[in-house]
N, C-alpha and C positions, 0 to 999 in steps of 0.2 A: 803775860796776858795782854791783850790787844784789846782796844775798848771797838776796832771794825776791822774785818780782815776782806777786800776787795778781791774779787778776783776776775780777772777781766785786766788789760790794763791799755787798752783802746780810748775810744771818745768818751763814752758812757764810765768806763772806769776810773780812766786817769781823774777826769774831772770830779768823783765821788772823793777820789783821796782825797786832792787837791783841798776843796773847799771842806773836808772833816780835821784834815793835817791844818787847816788854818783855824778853825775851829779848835784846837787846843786838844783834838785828840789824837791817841797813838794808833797810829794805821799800819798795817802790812798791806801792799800792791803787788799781788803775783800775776804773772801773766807765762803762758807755754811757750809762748813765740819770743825771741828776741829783739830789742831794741832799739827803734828805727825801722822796723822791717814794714811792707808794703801788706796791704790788704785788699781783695775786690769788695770795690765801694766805690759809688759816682759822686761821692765825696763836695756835692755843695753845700756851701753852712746860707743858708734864709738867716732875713731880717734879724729873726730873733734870738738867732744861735749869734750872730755877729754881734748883738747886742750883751749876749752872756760874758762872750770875750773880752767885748770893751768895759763889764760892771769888772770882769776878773783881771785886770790890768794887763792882757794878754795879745788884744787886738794888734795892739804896733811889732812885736813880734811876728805875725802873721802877713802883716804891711811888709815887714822889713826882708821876711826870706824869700820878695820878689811873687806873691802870688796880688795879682791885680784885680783891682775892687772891680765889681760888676754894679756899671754906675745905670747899665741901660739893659733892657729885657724885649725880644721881640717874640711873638706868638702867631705862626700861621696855621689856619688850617681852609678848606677850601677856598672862597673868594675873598676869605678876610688877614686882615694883619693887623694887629693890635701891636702897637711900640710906644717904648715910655718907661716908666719905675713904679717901684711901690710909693707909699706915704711913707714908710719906717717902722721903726721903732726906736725911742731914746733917741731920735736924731740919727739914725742909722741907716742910711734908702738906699744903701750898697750891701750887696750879697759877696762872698769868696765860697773860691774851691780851691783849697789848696789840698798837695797831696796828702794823704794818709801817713807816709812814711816824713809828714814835715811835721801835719797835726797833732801825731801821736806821741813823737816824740818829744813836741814842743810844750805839752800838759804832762810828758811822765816827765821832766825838769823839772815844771812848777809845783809838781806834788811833792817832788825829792826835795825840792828848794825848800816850800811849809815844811817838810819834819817827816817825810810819810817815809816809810822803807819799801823799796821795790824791788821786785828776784822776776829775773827773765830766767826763762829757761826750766818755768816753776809747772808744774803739772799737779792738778789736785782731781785727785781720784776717790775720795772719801771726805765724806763729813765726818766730826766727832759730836755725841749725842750725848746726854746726862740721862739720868733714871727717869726722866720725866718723857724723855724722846724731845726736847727742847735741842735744837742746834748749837754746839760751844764750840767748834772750830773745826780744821778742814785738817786731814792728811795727803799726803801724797809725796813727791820724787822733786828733788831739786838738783839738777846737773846731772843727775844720776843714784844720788843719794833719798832716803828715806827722812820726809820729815813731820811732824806734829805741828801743830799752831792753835792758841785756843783766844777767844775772843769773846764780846758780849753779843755783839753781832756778825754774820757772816754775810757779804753783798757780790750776790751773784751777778757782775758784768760782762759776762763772758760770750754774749753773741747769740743770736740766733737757734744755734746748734748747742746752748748754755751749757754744761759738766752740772752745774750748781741745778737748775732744773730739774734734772734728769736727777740728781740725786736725792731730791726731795720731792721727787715725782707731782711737781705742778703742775695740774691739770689746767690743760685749754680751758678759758671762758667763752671765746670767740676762735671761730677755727673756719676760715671760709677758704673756697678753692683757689688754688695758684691761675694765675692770668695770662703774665706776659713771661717769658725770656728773655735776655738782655745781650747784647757784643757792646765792646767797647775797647776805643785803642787810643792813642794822644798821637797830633799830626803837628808838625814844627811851619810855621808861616803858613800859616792859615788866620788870617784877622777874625776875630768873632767879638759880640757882646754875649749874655746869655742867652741863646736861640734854641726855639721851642719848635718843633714843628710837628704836627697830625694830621695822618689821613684815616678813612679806614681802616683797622689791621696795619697799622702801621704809626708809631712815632720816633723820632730824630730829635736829638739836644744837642746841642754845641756849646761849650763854656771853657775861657781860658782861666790856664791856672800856672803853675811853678816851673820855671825854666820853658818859656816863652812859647811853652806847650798850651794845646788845644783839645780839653777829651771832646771827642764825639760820640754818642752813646745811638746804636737802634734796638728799638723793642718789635719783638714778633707778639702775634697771641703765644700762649702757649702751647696749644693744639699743634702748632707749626714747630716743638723745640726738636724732636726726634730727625724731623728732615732739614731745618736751618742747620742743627751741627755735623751733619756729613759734610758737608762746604759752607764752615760757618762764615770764611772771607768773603766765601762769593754773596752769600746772601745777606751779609751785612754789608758791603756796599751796593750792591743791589735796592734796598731799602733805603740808604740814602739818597740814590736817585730818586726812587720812586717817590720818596715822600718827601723831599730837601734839595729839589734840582737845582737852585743856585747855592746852597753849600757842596754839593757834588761837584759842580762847576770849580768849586773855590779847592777842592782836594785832588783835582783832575793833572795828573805828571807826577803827581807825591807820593810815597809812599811813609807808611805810618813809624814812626820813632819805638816802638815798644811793641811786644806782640799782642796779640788780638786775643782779649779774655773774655767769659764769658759766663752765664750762670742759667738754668734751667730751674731751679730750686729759690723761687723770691714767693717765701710761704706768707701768710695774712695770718694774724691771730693774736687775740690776748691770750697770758698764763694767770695763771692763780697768781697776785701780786708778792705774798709775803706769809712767811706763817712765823711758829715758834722759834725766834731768835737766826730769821734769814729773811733777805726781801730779794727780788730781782730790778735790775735798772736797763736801760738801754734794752737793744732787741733782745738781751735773753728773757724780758717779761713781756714786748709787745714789739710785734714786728708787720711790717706792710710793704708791697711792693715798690721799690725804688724810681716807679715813673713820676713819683711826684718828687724824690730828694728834700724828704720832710725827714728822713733819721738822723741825722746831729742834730740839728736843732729840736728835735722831741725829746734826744737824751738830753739835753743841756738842760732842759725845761725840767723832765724829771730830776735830775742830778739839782737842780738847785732847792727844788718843793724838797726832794726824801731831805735833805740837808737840814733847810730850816725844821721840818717837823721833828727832826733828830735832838735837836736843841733841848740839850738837859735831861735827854733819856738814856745816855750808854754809860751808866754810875751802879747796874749791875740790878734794876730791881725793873725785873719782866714785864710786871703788869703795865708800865706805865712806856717801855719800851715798843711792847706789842701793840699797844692803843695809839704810838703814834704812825707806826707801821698799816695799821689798818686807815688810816686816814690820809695817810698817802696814796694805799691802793685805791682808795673810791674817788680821789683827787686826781688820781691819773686816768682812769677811766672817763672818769668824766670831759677830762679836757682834752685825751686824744681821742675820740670816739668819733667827733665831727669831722677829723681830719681824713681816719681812717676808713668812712666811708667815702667821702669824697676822693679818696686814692683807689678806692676800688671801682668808682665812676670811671675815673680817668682811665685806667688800668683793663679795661675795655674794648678799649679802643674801637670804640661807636661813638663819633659826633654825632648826634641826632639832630633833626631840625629843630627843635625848640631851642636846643643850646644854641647852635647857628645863629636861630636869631636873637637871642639874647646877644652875642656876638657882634652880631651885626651892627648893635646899636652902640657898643660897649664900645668900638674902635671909633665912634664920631663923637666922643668925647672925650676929653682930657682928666676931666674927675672921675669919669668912672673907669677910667684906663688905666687912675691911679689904685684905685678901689680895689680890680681887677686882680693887679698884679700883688695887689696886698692879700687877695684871696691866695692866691699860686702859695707864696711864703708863708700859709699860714696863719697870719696876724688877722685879716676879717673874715668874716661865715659869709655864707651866700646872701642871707638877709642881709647884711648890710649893703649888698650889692643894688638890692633895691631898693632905689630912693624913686624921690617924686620926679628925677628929671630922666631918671629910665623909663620909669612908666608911661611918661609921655611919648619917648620917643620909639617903645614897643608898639 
């Protein structure tokens, strides 16, 4: 008997064990995929995911396998360019991206390390239910083989496309249309800091990460995914000229290190958080388009809240398990909601002129450029954006 049985064993999972296995309890981490293995994901961790890393003594490991802090941020879009960093977090004003295949494997060690048990190769295909219809653990195939697992809680980490979702049929709370499409590929000597760029129907990222690689991400609308993937190369470089002519410049005789990925399906929505003796974490309970690279650090955020609410509830007596389950769900709501509409703004991809000039004013200051970039990561709301000395200069 397992007092959580994870399943998911990505960002949003690893990190659940991780901090429950430290917690003094006994976890199973199953995941379908093997070990190390790569995932599409534009994979940058913001301020406050970098911040999770450094409370969980994890950060210098992420220094150490060569993926390089992002000490500076630049943003164009029409006649403007905003350059500079956030404020932080905890003393943190550097972002990272490192891969997926570094990430994930570097938090399913620290959860092995705490005590947790993890099965690659694990496929769960059923829940196990009690007389009550209360959730007590998960079935399915491990290698091949047929297995049982029974637990107090079951924590569905498992992605977007969640198994665990779909088995306890959590309904959408928020469910809004898909936006953008994405390409993405890693180019070698190419300098960059994190660069941002918009036009129209059109946005370009650039950010260095692990073996002296560079992803370059373009977003289409979505309306455009059916004709960008007939020649998705052509149209993803295409799109960084058009909206990134001097990082085009900088990719001009190169060709790209890893092939060109891409995704048509970056769905927006909340799920029903949690019910009887199951909660969701990471994008298998709440998911948004990747133009803003706000998902590790939201799962980090939730992985440490579900955590502490956990605190003295998996000792086997429901009521008081369910109750903190529920106060996670209105805590996560609550505090990704502001983010997630503001990804749907961006996700758009219509500058409008009011924002322009909000812009405008934004690049002739140095505090509000720090402001700015603290909005991007997450850490401030638009309100804070407006102080007395914008106003002025509006």
């Amino acid at each position: 008997m397992y007092d959580a049985i994870v399943v998911g064993a990505r960002c949003a999972g690893a990190s659940t064990a991780l901090l429950l296995a430290r917690a003094g309890y006994r976890v199973l981490l199953v995941d379908k995929g093997t070990y190390g293995s790569d995932v599409l994901s534009t994979h940058l961790i913001h301020q406050p995911g970098v911040a999770a890393l450094a409370r969980w003594g994890l950060l210098g490991q992420v220094r150490a396998s060569g993926c390089p802090p992002l000490t500076r941020t630049v943003y164009e879009v029409a006649d403007i360019r905003i350059e500079g960093c956030a404020r932080g977090v905890e003393g943190h004003h550097e972002g990272f991206a490192p891969r997926r295949r570094v990430l994930d494997a570097l938090l399913v060690d620290a959860a092995s390390a705490a005590g947790a048990e993890f099965r690659e190769r694990c496929r769960v295909t059923g829940l196990l239910r009690d007389e009550s219809g209360r959730v007590v653990g998960v079935e399915g195939s491990h290698r091949g083989r047929a297995f049982t697992e029974r637990a107090h809680l079951v924590i569905g980490a498992d992605g977007m496309r969640s198994a665990v979702a779909r088995l306890v049929a959590s309904p959408y709370t928020v469910h809004d249309p898909q936006l953008t499409c994405a390409y993405y590929t890693y180019w070698q000597d190419v300098p960059a800091c994190l660069e941002l760029y918009e036009r129209h129907d059109g946005w370009v990222a650039a950010v260095p990460t692990n073996d002296a690689a560079t992803l370059v991400l373009a977003y289409f609308p979505q309306s455009r995914f059916d004709e960008v993937r007939t020649d998705a190369g052509r149209a993803y470089r295409e799109q960084i000229r058009s909206t990134a002519p001097a990082l085009a410049d900088r990719l001009s005789g190169k060709q790209p290190v890893e092939r060109l990925r891409g995704t048509g399906d970056q769905q927006n929505f909340f799920r029903q958080a949690n019910g009887p003796g199951w909660v969701l974490v990471g994008d298998a309970g709440h998911h948004k388009d990747s133009i803003t690279a706000r998902g590790i650090s939201d799962a980090f955020w939730q992985v440490e809240h579900l955590v502490r609410e956990l605190e003295g509830t998996l000792d086997g007596d429901p009521a008081k398990l369910d109750a903190a389950l529920a106060r996670f769900a209105e805590a996560r709501d609550d505090h990704l909601t502001p983010g997630y509409e503001a990804t749907l703004g961006v996700a758009r991809l219509d500058p409008h002129e009011q924002r322009l000039s909000l812009l405008r004013a934004v690049q002739s200051d140095p505090e509000l450029t720090a402001i700015y970039f603290d909005m991007v990561a997450g850490i401030a709301s638009a309100g804070d954006l407006y102080t007395p000395r914008l106003l002025a200069l509006l």
